[in-house]
N, C-alpha and C positions, 0 to 999 in steps of 0.2 A: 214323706212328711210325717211325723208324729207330734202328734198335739199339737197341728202347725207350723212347729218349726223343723226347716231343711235338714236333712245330714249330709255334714262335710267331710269329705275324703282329705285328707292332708298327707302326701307323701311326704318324709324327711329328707329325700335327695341323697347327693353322696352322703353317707355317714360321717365322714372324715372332713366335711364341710364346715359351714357354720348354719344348716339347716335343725340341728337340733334347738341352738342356741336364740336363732329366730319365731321359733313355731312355739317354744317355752314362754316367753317374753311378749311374745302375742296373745295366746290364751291366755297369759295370767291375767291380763283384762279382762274384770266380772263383765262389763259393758262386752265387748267380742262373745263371752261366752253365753250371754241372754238371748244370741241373736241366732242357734240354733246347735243341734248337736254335733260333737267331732267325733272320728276316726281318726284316730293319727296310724301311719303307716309307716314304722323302725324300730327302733331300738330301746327299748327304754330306760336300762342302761346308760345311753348318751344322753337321754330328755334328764333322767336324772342328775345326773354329772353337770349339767347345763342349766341346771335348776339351784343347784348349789352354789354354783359360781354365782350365779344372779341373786343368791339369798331369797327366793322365791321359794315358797311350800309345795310340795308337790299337791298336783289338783287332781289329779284323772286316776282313772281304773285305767285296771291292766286284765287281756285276754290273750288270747292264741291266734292268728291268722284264722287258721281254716273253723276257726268261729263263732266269725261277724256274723251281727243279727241285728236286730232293731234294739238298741242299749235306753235303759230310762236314764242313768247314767250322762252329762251333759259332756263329758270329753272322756273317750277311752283308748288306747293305746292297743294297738296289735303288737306284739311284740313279739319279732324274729330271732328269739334267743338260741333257737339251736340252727339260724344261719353259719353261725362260725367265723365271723367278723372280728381280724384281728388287727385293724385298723386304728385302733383308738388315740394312739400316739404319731399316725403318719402323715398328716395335714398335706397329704398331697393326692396327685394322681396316682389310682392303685388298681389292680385290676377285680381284688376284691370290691372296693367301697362301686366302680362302674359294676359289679355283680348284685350288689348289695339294691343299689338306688334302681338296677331295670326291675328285678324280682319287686320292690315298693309298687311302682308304678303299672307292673301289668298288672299285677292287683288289684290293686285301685282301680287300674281301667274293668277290668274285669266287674269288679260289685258296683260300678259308674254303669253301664251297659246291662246290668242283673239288677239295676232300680234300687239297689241295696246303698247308695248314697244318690243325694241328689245333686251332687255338684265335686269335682276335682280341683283343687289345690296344689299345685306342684312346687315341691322346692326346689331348691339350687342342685344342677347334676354340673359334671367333669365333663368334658365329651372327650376327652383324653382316657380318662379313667374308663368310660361306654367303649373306647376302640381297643385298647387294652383285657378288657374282660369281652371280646369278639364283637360286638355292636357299632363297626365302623359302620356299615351300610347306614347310620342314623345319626343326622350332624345336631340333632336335638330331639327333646322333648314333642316339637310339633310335628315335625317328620312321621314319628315312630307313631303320633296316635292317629295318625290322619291315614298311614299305613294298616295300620290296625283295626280302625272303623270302618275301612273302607270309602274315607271319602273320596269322593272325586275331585271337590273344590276346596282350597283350605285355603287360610292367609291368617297372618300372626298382628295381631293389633296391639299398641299399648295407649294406655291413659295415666295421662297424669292428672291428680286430682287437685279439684277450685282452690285457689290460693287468696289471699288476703293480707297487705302487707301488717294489718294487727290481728294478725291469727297466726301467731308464734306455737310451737309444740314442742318438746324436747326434742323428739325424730324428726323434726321440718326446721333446719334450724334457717336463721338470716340469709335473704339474695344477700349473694356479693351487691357491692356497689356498681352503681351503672347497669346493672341487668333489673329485668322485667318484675318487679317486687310482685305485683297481684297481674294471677290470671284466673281466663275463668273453665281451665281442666283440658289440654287439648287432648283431643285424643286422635292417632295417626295409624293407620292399616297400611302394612307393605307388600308392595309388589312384588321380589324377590327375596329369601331370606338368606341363609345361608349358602350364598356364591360366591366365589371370586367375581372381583370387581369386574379385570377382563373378559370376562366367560358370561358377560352378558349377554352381551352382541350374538350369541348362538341360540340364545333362549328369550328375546326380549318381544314378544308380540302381543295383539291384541287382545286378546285372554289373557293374556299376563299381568294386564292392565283394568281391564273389565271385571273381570272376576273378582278382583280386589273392591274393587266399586260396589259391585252388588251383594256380595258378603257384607260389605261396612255398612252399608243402604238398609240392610235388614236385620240387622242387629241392634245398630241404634234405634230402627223401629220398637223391636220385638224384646229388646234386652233393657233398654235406653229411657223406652218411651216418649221417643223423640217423634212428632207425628209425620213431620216431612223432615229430612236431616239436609243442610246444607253442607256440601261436598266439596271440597277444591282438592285439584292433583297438578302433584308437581313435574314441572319439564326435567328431563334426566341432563341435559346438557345445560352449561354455564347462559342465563338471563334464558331460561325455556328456550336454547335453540337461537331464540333473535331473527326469528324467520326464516330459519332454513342455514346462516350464517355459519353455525356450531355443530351442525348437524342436524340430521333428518327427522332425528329417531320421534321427536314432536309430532311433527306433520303425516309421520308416514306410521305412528302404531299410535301414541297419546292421543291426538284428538281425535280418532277414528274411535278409538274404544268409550273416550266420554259421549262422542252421537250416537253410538251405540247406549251408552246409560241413559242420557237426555231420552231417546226413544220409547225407552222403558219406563218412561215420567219420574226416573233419578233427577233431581237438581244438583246438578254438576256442572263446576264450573275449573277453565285452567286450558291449556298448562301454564302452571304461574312459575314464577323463578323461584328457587327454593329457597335462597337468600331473604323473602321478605313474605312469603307467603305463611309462614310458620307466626312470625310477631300477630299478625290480622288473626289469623285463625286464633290465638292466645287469647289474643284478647275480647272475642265471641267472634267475629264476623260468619266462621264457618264450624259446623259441630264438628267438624273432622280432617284432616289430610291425607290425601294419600301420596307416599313417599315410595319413591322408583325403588330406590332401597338401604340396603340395612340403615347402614349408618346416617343416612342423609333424614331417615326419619328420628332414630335415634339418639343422634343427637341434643334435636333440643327436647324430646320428651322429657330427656337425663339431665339437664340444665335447669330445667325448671322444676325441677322434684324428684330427684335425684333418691330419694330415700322414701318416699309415698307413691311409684307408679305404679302399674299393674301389668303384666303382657298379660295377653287373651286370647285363644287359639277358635279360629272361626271357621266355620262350614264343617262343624264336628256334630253326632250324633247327640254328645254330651257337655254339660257348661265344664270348661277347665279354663283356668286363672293361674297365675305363675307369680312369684318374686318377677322383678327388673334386676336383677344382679345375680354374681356369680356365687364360688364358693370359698372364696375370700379365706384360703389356707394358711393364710399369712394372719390372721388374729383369731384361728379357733382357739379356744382354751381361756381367750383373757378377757372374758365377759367384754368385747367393745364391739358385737355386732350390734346394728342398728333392725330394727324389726318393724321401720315403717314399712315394708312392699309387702312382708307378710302380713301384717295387719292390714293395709290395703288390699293385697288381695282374698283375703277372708270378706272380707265386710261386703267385695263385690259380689263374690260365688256368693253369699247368702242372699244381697238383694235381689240377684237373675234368677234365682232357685227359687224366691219367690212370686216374683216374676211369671217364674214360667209355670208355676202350679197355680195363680191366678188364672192365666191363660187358659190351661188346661178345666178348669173347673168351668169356666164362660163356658170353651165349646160344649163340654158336656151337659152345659144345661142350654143349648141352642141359643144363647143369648149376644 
């Protein structure tokens, strides 16, 4: 912290993305940049290029990687000019741009872990582009830092944030008709992430299940300030199983791993059908879901705020926040990226960074 306010790491992801285009568009918000200092981690080059299209003034300083330091400076730009990125024109998967966004990111994680920022930011990566430049072993982002931190326990959360049907935004635009106009931010932790669907069945137990639980239990604690979170998980088979009818996997790993939470004085509740359990939780019943996986959580996160969610990588040593979307190669260049996830996930990395240097100063003063 200096002078109070957090430092944010912001990786620019694939270069050849649309993460310059987003993280530009985001900080040009005075309001985003009051609310603590940046490190952007790319090119600047692209920021610039992507500043121009957006008719946006350039804001930030510019330095060298090897050195970050503590800047009075409110957004300042590492820039990897003798990377040798010659990408600028390829709006695709490349084996530079997956070179380009890992070297961002250990970085980052690197000055994340050396206190040198107090919260990570990741943009949009290829995981094409990551297998391409040799980093198949990592089907993301949360893989490789959980690999890297050495966690033991991770799980990949997202939130969508409070809706209101007369709180219109350019980046929030109108529910369709028929759908859920105001909710109040669900936010959903998964149980598996990157699997194949079939390739459950070999890994689906009750740590698989739990784990998920007590990560989300102590985050919304500790990140959230939620005092007691209320919890619901969902059954992985069509109406949770139906008793046994659909399958086991209910009976014989889910509600074993919720009496395992209940135990632990979790309030958890479920397995619920995922079909109807997601509307209740929207609309407050539960602070949270938990979703067997990807897409069954996914889904309606992306339904309901589709251009404002946040992913969140939990049971890490360090806060990181992410865009909800890809690298959208198909409209770099024609200023039409939307920049509500990174401005959503900025505004959260600054609140938990706050957050958690509150925290820190209590214990330290035994209070």
């Amino acid at each position: 912290m200096i002078g109070g306010l957090p430092t944010i790491g912001i990786t620019m992801g694939d270069p050849a993305g649309i993460g310059p285009e987003v993280i530009v568009k985001a900080l040009a918000s005075p309001e985003i940049r009051r609310q603590a200092r940046f490190v952007i981690f790319g090119f600047n080059e692209l920021l610039s290029y992507a500043a121009d299209l957006a008719e946006i003034e350039p804001f930030w300083w510019r330095d060298q990687p090897e050195r970050l330091r503590a800047y009075d400076q409110d957004v300042v730009v590492l820039d990897y000019d003798d990377f040798g990125f010659m990408g600028m024109d390829i709006r695709a998967p490349s084996k530079s741009g997956g070179q380009a966004s890992m070297r961002f990111v250990t970085d980052a994680l690197d000055a994340a872990k050396n206190r040198k920022i107090d919260a990570l930011v990741t943009g949009p990566i290829c995981k094409e582009s990551w297998k391409m430049a040799g980093f198949a072993r990592w089907p993301g982002h949360t893989e490789m830092l959980a690999e890297r931190t050495n966690a033991r326990r991770y799980a990949m959360m997202f939130a969508a944030n409070p809706r209101q049907d007369s709180d219109p935004s350019p980046d929030r635009p109108a529910m369709p008709a028929g759908l859920v106009g105001s909710h109040k931010g669900l936010k959903v932790v998964l149980c598996t992430i990157h699997e194949p669907l079939f390739e459950l069945r070999h890994s689906f137990k009750i740590g698989t299940v739990y784990d998920p639980i007590d990560l989300a239990n102590q985050a919304l604690t500790d990140w959230f300030g939620i005092e007691r979170p209320r919890i619901a998980v969902c059954g992985l088979n069509p109406h949770a199983g139906e008793n046994g009818q659909f399958g086991d996997e209910e009976k014989r790993v889910i509600e074993p791993a919720i009496l395992m939470a209940r135990q632990q004085g979790m309030d958890v509740h479920g397995p619920y059908s995922a079909d109807t359990i997601f509307v209740k939780a929207a609309q407050g019943a539960y602070d949270l879901v938990v979703a067997m996986y990807h897409d069954q959580g996914l889904i309606p996160v992306k339904l309901l705020d589709f251009s404002g969610s946040v992913n969140l990588t939990l049971g890490l040593p360090i806060v990181r926040t992410s865009v909800d979307h890809g690298t959208a190669f198909d409209i770099v260049g024609r200023n039409k990226a939307d920049p509500g996830s990174m401005r959503a996930a900025i505004r959260m990395a600054c609140e938990i960074a706050r957050r958690r240097e509150m925290q820190r100063l209590r214990n330290a003063s035994g209070s």
